[in-house]
ZAMARGU-4260 file (C-alpha; in steps of 0.2 Angstrom, whole numbers, plus 5000, padded with zeros to 4 digits):
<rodrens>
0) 5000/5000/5000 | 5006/5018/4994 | 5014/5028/5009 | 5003/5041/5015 | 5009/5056/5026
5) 5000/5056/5041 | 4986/5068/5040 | 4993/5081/5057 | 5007/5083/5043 | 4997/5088/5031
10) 4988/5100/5041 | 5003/5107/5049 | 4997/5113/5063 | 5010/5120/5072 | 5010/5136/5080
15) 5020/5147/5093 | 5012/5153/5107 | 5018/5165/5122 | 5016/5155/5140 | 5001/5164/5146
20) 5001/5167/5165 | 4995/5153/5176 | 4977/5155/5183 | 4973/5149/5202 | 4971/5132/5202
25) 4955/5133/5209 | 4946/5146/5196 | 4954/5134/5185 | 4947/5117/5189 | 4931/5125/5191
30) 4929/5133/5174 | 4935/5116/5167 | 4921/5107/5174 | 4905/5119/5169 | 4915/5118/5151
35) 4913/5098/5149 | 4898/5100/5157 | 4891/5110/5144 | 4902/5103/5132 | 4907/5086/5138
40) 4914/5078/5121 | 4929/5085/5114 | 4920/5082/5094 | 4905/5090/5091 | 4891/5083/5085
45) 4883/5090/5069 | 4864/5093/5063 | 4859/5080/5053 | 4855/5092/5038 | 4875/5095/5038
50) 4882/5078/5041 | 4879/5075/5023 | 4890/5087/5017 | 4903/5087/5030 | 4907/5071/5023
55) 4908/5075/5007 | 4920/5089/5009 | 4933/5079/5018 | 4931/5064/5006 | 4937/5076/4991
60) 4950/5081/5000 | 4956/5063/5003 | 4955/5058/4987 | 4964/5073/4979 | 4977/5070/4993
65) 4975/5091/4997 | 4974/5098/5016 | 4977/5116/5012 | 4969/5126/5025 | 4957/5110/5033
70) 4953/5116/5050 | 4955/5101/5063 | 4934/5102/5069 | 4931/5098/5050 | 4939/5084/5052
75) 4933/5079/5068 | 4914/5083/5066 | 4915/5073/5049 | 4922/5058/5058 | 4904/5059/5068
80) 4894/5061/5052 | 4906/5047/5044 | 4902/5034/5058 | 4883/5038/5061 | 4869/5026/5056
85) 4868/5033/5040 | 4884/5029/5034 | 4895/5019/5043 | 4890/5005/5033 | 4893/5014/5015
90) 4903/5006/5002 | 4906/5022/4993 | 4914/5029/5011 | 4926/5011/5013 | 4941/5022/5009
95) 4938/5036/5018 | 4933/5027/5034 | 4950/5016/5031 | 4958/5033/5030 | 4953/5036/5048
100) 4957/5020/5056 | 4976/5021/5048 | 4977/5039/5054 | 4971/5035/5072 | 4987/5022/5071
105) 4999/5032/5070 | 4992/5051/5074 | 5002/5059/5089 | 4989/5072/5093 | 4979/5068/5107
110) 4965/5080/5102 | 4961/5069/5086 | 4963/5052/5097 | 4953/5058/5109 | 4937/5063/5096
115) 4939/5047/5088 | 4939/5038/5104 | 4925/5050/5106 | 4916/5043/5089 | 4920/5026/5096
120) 4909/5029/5112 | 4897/5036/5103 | 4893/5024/5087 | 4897/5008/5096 | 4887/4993/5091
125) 4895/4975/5099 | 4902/4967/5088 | 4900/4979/5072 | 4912/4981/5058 | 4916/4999/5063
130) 4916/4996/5083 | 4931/4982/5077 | 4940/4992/5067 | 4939/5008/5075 | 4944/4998/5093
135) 4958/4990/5086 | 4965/5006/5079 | 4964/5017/5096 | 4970/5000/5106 | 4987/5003/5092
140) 4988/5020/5099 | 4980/5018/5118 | 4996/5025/5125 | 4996/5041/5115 | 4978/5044/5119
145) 4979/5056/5135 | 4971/5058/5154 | 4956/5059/5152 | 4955/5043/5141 | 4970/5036/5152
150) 4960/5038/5165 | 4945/5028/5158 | 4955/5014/5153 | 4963/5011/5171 | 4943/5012/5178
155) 4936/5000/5163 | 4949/4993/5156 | 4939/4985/5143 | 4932/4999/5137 | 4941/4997/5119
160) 4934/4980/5120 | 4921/4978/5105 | 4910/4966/5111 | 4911/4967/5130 | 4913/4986/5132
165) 4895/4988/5136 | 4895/4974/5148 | 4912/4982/5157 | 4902/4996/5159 | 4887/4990/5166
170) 4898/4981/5179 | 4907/4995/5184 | 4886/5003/5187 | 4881/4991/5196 | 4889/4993/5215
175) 4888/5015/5211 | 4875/5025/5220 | 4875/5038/5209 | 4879/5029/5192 | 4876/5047/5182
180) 4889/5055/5192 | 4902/5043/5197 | 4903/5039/5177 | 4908/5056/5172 | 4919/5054/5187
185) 4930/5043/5179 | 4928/5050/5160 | 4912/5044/5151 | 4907/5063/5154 | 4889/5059/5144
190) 4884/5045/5153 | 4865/5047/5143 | 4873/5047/5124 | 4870/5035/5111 | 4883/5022/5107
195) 4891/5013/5119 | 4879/5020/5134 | 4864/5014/5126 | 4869/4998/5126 | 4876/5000/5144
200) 4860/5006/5148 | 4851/4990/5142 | 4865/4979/5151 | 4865/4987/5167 | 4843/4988/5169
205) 4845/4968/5164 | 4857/4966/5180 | 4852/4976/5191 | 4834/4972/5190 | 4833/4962/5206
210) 4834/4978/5217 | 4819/4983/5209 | 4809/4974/5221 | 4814/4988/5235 | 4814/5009/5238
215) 4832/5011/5238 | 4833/5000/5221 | 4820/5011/5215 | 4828/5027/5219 | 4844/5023/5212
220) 4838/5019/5193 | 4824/5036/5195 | 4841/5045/5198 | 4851/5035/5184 | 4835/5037/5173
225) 4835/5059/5177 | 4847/5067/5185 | 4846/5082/5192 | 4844/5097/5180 | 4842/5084/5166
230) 4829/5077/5155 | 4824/5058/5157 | 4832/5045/5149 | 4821/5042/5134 | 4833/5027/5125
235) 4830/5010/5133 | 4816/5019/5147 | 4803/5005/5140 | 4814/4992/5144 | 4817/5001/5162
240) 4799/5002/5164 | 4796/4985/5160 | 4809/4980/5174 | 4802/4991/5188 | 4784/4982/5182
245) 4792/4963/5179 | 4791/4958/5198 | 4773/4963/5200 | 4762/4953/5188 | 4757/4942/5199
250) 4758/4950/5215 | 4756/4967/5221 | 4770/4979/5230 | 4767/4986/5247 | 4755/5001/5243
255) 4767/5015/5247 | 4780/5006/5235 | 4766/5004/5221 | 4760/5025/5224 | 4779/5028/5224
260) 4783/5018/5208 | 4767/5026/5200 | 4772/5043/5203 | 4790/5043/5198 | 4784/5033/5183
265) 4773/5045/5177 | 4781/5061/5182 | 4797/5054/5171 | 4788/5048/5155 | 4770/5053/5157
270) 4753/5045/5161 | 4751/5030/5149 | 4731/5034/5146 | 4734/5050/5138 | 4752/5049/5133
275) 4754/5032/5125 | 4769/5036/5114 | 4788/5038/5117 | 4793/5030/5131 | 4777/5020/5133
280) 4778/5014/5114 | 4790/4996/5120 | 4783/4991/5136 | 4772/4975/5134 | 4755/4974/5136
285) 4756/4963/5152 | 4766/4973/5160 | 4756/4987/5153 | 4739/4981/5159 | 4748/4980/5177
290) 4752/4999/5178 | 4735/5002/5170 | 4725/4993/5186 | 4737/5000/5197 | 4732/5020/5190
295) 4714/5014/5190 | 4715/5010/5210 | 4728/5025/5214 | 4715/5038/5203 | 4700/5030/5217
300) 4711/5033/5230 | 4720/5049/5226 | 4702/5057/5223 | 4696/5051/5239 | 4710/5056/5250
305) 4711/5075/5240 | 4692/5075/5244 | 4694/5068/5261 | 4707/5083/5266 | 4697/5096/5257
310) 4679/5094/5262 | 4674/5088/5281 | 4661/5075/5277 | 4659/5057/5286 | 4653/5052/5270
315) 4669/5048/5264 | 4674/5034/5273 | 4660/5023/5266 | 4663/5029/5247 | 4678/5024/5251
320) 4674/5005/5255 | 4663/5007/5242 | 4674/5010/5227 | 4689/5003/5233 | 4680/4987/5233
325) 4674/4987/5218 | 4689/4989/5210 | 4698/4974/5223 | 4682/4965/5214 | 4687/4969/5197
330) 4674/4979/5190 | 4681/4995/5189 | 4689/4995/5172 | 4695/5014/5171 | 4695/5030/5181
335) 4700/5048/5180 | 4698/5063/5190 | 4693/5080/5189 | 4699/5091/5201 | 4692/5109/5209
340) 4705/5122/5210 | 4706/5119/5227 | 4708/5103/5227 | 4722/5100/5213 | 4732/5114/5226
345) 4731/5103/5236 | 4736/5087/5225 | 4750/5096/5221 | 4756/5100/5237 | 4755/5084/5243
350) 4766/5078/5229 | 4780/5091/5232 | 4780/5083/5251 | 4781/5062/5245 | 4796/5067/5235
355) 4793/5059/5221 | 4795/5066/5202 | 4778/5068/5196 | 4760/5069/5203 | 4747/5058/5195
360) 4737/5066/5179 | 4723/5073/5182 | 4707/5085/5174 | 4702/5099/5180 | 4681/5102/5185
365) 4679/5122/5181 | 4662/5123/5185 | 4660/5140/5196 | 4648/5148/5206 | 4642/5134/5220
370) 4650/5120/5212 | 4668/5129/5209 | 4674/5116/5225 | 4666/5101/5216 | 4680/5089/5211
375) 4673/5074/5201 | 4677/5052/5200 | 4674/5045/5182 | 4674/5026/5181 | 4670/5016/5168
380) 4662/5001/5173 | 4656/4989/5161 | 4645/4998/5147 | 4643/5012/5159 | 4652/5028/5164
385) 4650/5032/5181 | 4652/5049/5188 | 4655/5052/5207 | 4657/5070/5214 | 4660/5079/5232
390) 4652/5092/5239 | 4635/5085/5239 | 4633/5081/5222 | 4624/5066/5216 | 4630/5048/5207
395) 4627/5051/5188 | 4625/5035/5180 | 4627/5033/5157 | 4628/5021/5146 | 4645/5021/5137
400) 4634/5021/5120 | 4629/5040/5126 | 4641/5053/5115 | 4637/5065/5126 | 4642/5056/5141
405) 4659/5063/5151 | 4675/5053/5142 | 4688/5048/5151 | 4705/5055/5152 | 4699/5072/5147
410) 4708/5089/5153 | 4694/5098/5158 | 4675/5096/5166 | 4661/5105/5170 | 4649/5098/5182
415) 4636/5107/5178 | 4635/5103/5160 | 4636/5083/5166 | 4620/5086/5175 | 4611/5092/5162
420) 4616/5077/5148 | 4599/5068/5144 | 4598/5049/5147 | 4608/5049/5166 | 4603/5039/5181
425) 4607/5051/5195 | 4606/5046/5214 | 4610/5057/5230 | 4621/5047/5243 | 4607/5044/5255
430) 4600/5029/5260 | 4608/5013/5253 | 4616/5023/5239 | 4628/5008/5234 | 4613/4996/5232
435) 4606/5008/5218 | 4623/5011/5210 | 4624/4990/5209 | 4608/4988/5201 | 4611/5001/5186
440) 4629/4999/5183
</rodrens>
């Protein structure tokens, strides 16, 4: 094969600089860290609408052998195009992406070894043609690669491995209370990118699932799946989902566990009766159907203890009984609530104090005048939808044929309007108000 002059030759590169004076140590360290927190790998990652291009320029000026006046960050950002999906896999780009694997053999420059150990994190797939071949070029210059990387090898040394790295790092999770931060610890400074972490991801909720069966377990993946000032994990959440589900389709947590699983759940990713998409999209429908009966008891008994704390009634306590047995029963299919303006103060309240990362969903009843306290219960039961409602109003009672009757799942309710919907069974809760309700639902 025809010599080639390595490509930091070609860009000649060199420069003279005046030493600058030393900041504090201090200032220093500390202005290092909000940069790779803002910026955390050392090559950027292009828009899609650029990739395209970006690659295309630094292929012409591989085959026409010309450098002149090629900044290093095209080169760089094009290796992140060049090793995307798209194109990792292209025969036109064969010689271009051999280009890079010979460069990265024998480069001295730690700021290209580092972005394409970068490009490795980010694009591997075990076992892939271009996780092999890119690993087997960094491994040829692993000692030239710097701390940072240095440091990550001595932490994982299998890292560079292209078929166990995800495992390595999943191992190394496992023991961490803070997985999220002890990663960028030790150099994996986006411990949520795609790549290598993906597939850690996966790994790591498939070994560590056993400890989903207790709080502390719990706590620790919420805080893996969103930390702190970040958004949640949305690649491999399903299959995290599924795993906080898996222990409970045939049994039932404690109920503080169940409310706290629920919560987090749903604060993360959203209620799976009016959000059903992203997250929610690769959880299976058994595990599904357990999180769906689990809302359907926590909506009963969310809206009966708002109601309770908000309204001094000794009704409650029977309704209570009442609806709670039903759904232990199995009849209960569905239920939503609808919540004053008082009431959903208080809802959220309550949720700031459990420490949890979400509060269930919920509508809103915006009936005013003598009714702007009213918070209402919709259940659907059977072929009928059965609406339940404080402050003295009556048990409403629709066939689910009736368009006009209240749907579930909606954002907002007037109470009032319910009333007046023709074709409703209505029943104030006097007398033996539960025997009614069984005979017509």
């Amino acid at each position: 094969m025809e010599y080639r002059m390595g490509l930091l030759e070609k860009l000649n590169v060199r420069r003279q600089f005046e030493a600058p004076a030393l900041p504090a140590t201090n200032r220093l360290a500390s202005a290092t860290e909000r940069i790779l927190s803002r910026w955390p790998d050392v090559v950027a990652n292009p828009p899609e609408r650029d990739r395209e291009k970006l690659v295309a320029e630094i292929n012409l000026r591989f085959l026409n052998d010309d450098w002149s006046d090629t900044p290093m960050s095209l080169v760089t950002s094009a290796a992140r195009a060049l090793f995307d999906a798209e194109r990792r896999e292209r025969p036109d780009l064969e010689e271009l992406r051999t280009f890079y694997f010979d460069e990265c053999r024998v480069s001295t420059r730690m700021g290209f070894l580092g972005a394409m150990a970068s490009v490795y994190i980010g694009s591997y797939v075990p076992g892939a043609r271009h996780s092999v071949e890119l690993s087997k070029s960094l491994r040829a210059a692993q000692s030239r690669l710097g701390g940072r990387w240095t440091n990550l090898l001595e932490q994982i040394p299998n890292v560079l491995d292209p078929f166990d790295a995800h495992e390595a790092v999943a191992r190394k999770m496992l023991p961490m209370e803070d997985p999220w931060t002890e990663l960028k610890a030790i150099g994996l400074r986006s411990p949520h990118a795609n790549g290598l972490m993906d597939h850690a991801h996966l790994a790591y909720i498939k070994e560590y699932s056993p400890q989903l069966k207790n709080r502390d377990g719990m706590q620790r993946l919420f805080g893996w799946l969103k930390p702190e000032r970040q958004e949640a994990k949305l690649t491999g959440a399903a299959e995290a989902i599924s795993a906080c589900l898996g222990h409970w389709t045939q049994a039932s947590p404690p109920e503080d566990e169940q409310r706290y699983l629920l919560e987090n759940l749903i604060g993360l990713y959203g209620d799976p009766r009016v959000q059903r998409g992203g997250a929610w999209t690769g959880v299976p429908e058994q595990l599904m159907s357990v999180i769906l009966r689990w809302l359907t008891r926590e909506n009963i008994r969310f809206f009966l203890d708002i109601v309770s704390a908000v309204e001094e009634s000794h009704m409650w306590e029977p309704r209570r009984k009442f609806w709670l047995g039903l759904h232990q029963q199995g009849r209960i299919e569905a239920a939503w609530v609808a919540f004053s303006d008082r009431a959903a103060r208080e809802a959220w309240s309550r949720s700031k104090l459990s420490g949890s990362r979400g509060t269930f969903r919920f509508g809103r009843q915006t009936a005013g005048g003598s009714r702007s306290n009213t918070s209402l219960l919709i259940l659907k039961i059977g072929r009928k939808i059965v609406v339940e409602g404080s402050h003295n109003y009556r048990v409403h009672i629709f066939d689910s044929m009736n368009q006009k009757a209240p749907p579930l799942y909606g954002e907002f309710y007037d109470c009032d309007k319910i009333r007046d919907v023709p074709g409703a069974k209505a029943k104030s809760h006097l007398g033996y108000w539960e025997g009614w309700v069984l005979e017509n639902i």
